[in-house]
N, C-alpha and C positions, 0 to 999 in steps of 0.2 A: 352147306355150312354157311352159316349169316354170319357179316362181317360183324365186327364188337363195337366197332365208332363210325363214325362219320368216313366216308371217303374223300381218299387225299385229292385234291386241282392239281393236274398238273397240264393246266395248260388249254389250248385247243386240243382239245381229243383224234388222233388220226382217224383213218377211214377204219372201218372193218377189216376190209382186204388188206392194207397193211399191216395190220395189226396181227393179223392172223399169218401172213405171209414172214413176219418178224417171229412170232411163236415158232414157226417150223423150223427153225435154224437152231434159234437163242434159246428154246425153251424144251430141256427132255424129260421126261418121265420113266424113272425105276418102279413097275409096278408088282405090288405083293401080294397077291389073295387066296380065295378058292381055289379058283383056277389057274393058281401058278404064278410063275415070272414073266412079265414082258416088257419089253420096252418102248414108250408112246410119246408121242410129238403134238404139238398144238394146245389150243386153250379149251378145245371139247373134249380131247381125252382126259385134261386136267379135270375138268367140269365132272366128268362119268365116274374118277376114278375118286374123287374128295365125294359123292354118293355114297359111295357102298362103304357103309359103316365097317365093313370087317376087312376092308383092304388097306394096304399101308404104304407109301411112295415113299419116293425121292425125286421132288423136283429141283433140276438143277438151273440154271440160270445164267447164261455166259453172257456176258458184257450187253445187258439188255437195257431199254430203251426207259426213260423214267414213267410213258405209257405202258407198257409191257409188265413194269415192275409195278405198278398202280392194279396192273389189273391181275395179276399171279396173286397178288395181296389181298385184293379182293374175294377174289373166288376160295382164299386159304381160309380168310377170316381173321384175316392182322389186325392188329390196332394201327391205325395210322400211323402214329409216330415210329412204329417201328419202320413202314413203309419209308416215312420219310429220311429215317436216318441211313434205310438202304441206299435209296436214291444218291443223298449227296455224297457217299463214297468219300469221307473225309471223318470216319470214326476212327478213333483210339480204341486199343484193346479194351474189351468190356465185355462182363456179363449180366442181361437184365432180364428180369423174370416180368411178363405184362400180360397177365391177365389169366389165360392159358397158354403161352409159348413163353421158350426160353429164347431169349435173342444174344448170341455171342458173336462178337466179333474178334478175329484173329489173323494172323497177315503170313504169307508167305514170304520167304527172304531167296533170294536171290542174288551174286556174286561177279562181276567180270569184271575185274579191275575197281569196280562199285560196286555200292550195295544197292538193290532194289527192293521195294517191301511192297506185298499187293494186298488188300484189303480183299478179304474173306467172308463174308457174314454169311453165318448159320440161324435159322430159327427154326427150334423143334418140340413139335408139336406132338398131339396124342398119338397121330397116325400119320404123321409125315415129317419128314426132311427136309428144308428150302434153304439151297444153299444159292449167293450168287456172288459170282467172282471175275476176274477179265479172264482174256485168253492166255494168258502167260502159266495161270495155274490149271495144269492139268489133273483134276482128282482120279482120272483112272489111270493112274500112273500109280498110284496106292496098290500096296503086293496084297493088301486084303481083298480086295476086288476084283483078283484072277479069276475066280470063277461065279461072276457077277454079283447084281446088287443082293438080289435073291436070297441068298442065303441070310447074310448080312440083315435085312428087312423083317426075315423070318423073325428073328431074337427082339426085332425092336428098332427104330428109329433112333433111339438113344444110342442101341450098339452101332450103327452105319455112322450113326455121330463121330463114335471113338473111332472109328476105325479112319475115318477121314481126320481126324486131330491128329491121330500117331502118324500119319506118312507125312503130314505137315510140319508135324516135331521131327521126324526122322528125315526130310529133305532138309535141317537145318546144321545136320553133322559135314557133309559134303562140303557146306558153304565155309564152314568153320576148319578146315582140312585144310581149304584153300588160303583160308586167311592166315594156319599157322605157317604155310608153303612161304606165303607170302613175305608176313613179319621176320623167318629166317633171311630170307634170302635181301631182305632190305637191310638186317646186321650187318651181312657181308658187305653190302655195298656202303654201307656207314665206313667201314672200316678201310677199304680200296679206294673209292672213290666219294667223297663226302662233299657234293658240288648240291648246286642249286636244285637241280633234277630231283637229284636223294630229298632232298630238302622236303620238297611239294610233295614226291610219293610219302612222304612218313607223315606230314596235315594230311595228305588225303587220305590215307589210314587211318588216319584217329579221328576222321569226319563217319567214315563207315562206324568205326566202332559205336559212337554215339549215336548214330541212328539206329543198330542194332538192338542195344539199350533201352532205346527209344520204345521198341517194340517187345524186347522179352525180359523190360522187369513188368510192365502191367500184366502180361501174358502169363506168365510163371504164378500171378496170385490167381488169374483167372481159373488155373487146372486147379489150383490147391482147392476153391470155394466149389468146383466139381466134385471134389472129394470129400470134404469137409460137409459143406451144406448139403440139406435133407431135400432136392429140386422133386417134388413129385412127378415129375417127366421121367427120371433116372430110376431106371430098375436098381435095388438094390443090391439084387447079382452083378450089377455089371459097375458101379460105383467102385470095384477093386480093378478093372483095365483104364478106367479114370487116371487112379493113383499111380500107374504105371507110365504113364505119359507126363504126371508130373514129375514125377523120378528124373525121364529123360530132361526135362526142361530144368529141375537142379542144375543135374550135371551140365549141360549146355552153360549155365549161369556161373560154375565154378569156373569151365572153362574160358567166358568170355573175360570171369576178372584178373584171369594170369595172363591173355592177351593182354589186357589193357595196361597193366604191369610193365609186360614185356614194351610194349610201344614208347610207355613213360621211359621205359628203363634206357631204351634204343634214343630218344629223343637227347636224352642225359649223356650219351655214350656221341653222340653227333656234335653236343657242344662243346664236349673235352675234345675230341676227334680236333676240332676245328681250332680251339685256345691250341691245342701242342701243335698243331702245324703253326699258328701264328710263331709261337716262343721258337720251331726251328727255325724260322725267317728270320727273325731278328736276332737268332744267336749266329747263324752267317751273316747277316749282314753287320753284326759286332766284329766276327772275327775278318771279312774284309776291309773294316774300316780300322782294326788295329793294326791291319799287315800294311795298308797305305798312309799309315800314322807320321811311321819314318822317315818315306818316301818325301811327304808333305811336307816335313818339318826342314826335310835336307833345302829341296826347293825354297820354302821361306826364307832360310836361313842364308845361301847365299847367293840367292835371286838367279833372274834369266840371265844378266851381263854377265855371268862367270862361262856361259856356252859356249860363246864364240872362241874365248881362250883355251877354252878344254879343247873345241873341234883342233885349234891351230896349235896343240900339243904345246901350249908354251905356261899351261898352270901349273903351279908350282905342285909339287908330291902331295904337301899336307890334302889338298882338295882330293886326289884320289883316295888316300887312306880313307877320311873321312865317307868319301861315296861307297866305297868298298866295306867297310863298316857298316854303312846304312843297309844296304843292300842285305850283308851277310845277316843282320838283325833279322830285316824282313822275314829271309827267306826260314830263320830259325822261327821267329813268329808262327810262322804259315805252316810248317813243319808241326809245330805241336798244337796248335787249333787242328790241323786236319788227321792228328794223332787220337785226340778229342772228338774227334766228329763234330767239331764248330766249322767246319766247313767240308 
């Protein structure tokens, strides 16, 4: 198969040997024909198997070398730019139609305390699959794929498409499990403990959220224009397990806008948290300073020189009634603030 444009530079070209030695790792082959299913490694089986007009792959592509990916590109018959948007690994969700291939991009998400999101690119073509992604996403982890690519292949490159899109949608419910675990369990602590800690987990929440966002509102049009648009790659048998992916990716999108709610809503419930503890602080500290009101006023009123007389029991009565008085105030004070719950 002749490439469609020009090929991509990237660079000093490595040697042969590593180049090929890099193929046997980073680079598998699902193959589908005549003679059945097998699975192949290297850039000459790639080579043998884009030959044979009547056989249909999936070349997969793990964290490969921007040479590696130059030359997988090559031998498929990419347009360069699709080459080169693989390469830089810094696309946005997107579907584009170039030439004869469909090139999507879509991201895995990921969750532990953060969110992680890995860039996915698909381009699919008459008779093949080229997917390439890091190590973090494992596509045979997809329950379609229990009993290999093979079957899968048989129906169409289109359908091993879909079938890699839904475990991608369907690793996304997990992540969203965690996050509702999450958002609970940070109400409670809004409500117990509403300190600085709390503070930075609920930003750091609502940083994950937006970068979720970030990734499944372009994604969610991506599945609808699978279903919607007429892609001549896309059997029309299979344009209805399309739909069925966008479905899930709805629902994922209802769900992410009641978290996001929820978060605002926790954020709101952190700030009043935080105003009513201030208001009980200074409704004790009102009612300590009306119970020391009296005390104060007594002091003012007939200064230190009257101590020494009190000590030497020679003040006249009026001074005790009066302290005694003070006192009894206070303690009636304090008696009904702490009746009130002012202190």
């Amino acid at each position: 198969m002749e490439p469609t444009g020009t090929s991509v530079s990237a660079g000093p070209s490595p040697s042969p040997d590593g180049l090929a030695t890099e193929a046997a790792t980073a680079l598998r082959i699902e193959h589908w024909g005549e003679d059945g299913a097998r699975t192949l490694t290297g850039l000459d089986a790639l080579h043998h198997s884009v030959g044979e007009s009547s056989s249909r792959h999936w070349v997969d592509l793990i964290d490969p070398s921007p040479e590696l990916t130059t030359a997988v590109a090559r031998e498929l018959g990419l347009h360069p730019l699709v080459a080169e948007d693989i390469e830089e690994r810094n696309q946005r969700p997107k579907l584009e139609l170039t030439g004869d291939h469909v090139h999507l991009v879509a991201f895995a998400i990921a969750y532990d305390r953060e969110v992680r999101t890995d860039e996915i690119d698909f381009v699919l073509g008459r008779s093949f699959l080229l997917t390439v992604h890091t190590r973090a996403w494992d596509p045979w982890t997809a329950q379609h794929l229990r009993e290999g690519a093979g079957p899968l292949l048989e129906r169409g490159p289109d359908f091993l498409m879909w079938a890699l899109l839904d475990a991608l949608v369907d690793a996304y419910f997990p992540v969203f499990d965690r996050l509702e675990d999450e958002i609970d369990d940070l109400e409670d602590r809004i409500v117990d403990e509403p300190g600085r800690d709390t503070l930075e987990r609920l930003f750091q929440l609502k940083r994950s959220l937006v970068e979720i966002r970030h990734v499944m509102g372009p994604q969610r049009e991506i599945f609808n224009q699978l279903t919607n648009r007429t892609l001549p790659l896309i059997a029309p048998d299979n344009v209805i397990y399309f739909r069925d992916v966008y479905d899930h990716a709805v629902h994922l999108a209802e769900e992410y806008d009641s978290y996001r709610e929820l978060v605002s809503g926790a954020l709101d419930v952190y700030l009043s948290t935080v105003n009513n503890n201030l208001s009980l602080i200074m409704k004790r500290l009102t009612g300590i300073t009306v119970v020391f009101a009296g005390l104060g006023a007594f002091a003012g009123i007939f200064g230190m020189s009257e101590a020494g007389a009190a000590f030497a029991r020679t003040e006249a009565p009026g001074f005790w009634l009066v302290t005694a008085a003070i006192v009894a105030l206070s303690l009636t004070i304090f008696a009904i603030l702490r009746r009130i719950d002012w202190i």
